[in-house]
N, C-alpha and C positions, 0 to 999 in steps of 0.2 A: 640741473641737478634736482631743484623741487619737481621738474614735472616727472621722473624717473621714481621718487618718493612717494607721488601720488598715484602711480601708475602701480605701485607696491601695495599700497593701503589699499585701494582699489579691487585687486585681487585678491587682496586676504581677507577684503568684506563678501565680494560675492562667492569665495569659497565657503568661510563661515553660513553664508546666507545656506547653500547649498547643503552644507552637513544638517542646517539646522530643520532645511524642510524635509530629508531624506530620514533625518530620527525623528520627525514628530510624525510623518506616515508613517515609521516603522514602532511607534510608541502606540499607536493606534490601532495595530493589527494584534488579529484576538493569537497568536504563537509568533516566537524568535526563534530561526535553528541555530544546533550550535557549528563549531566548525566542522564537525561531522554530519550537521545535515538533519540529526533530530529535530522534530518541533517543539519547542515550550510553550507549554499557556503562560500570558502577559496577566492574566487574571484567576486570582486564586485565593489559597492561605500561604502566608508568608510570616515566616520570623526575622523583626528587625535585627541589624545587626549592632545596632546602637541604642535600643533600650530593652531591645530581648523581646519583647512582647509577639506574641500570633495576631497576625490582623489578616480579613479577606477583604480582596480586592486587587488594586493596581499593582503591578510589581516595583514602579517607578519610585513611589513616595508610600511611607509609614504611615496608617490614616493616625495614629495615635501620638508621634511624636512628629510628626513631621520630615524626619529624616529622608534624604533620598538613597537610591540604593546604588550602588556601581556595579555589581554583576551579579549573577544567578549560576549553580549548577545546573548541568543538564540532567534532568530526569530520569534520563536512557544510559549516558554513559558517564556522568559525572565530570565534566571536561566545567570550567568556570567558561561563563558566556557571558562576556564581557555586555552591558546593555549600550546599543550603539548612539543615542543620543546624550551620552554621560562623556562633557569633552575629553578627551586623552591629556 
């Protein structure tokens, strides 16, 4: 029974490993599409959604409070795009 346990844990490390190298290459690419396939810039002016403030730069994290973000409208069509290294 422990080896069936280990064989679980196991998999849900290198799934995690796997999400987690697929968002930090996709946190690094200069656009995200959304489900429709527009591109977003990753890099810009952004309004936090947790202390209001405009900051340019990263969309990931608030240079001013720190905050991380969970998603972005699309630009083109306004659909929310979810950012894919933010765990579900």
């Amino acid at each position: 029974m422990l080896v069936v346990y280990g064989f679980v844990v196991l998999g849900r490390w290198v799934a995690g490993l796997a999400r987690g190298i697929r968002g930090a290459r996709l946190a690094l690419a200069s656009s995200l599409p959304c489900p429709h396939g527009h591109p977003n810039p990753t890099v810009g002016r952004w309004t936090c959604a947790s202390c209001h403030a405009s900051y340019h730069g990263w969309v990931g994290r608030c240079e001013i409070c720190g905050a991380g973000a969970g998603w972005i409208s699309c630009e083109v069509c306004g659909v929310g795009v979810v950012l894919p290294w933010v765990r579900p």
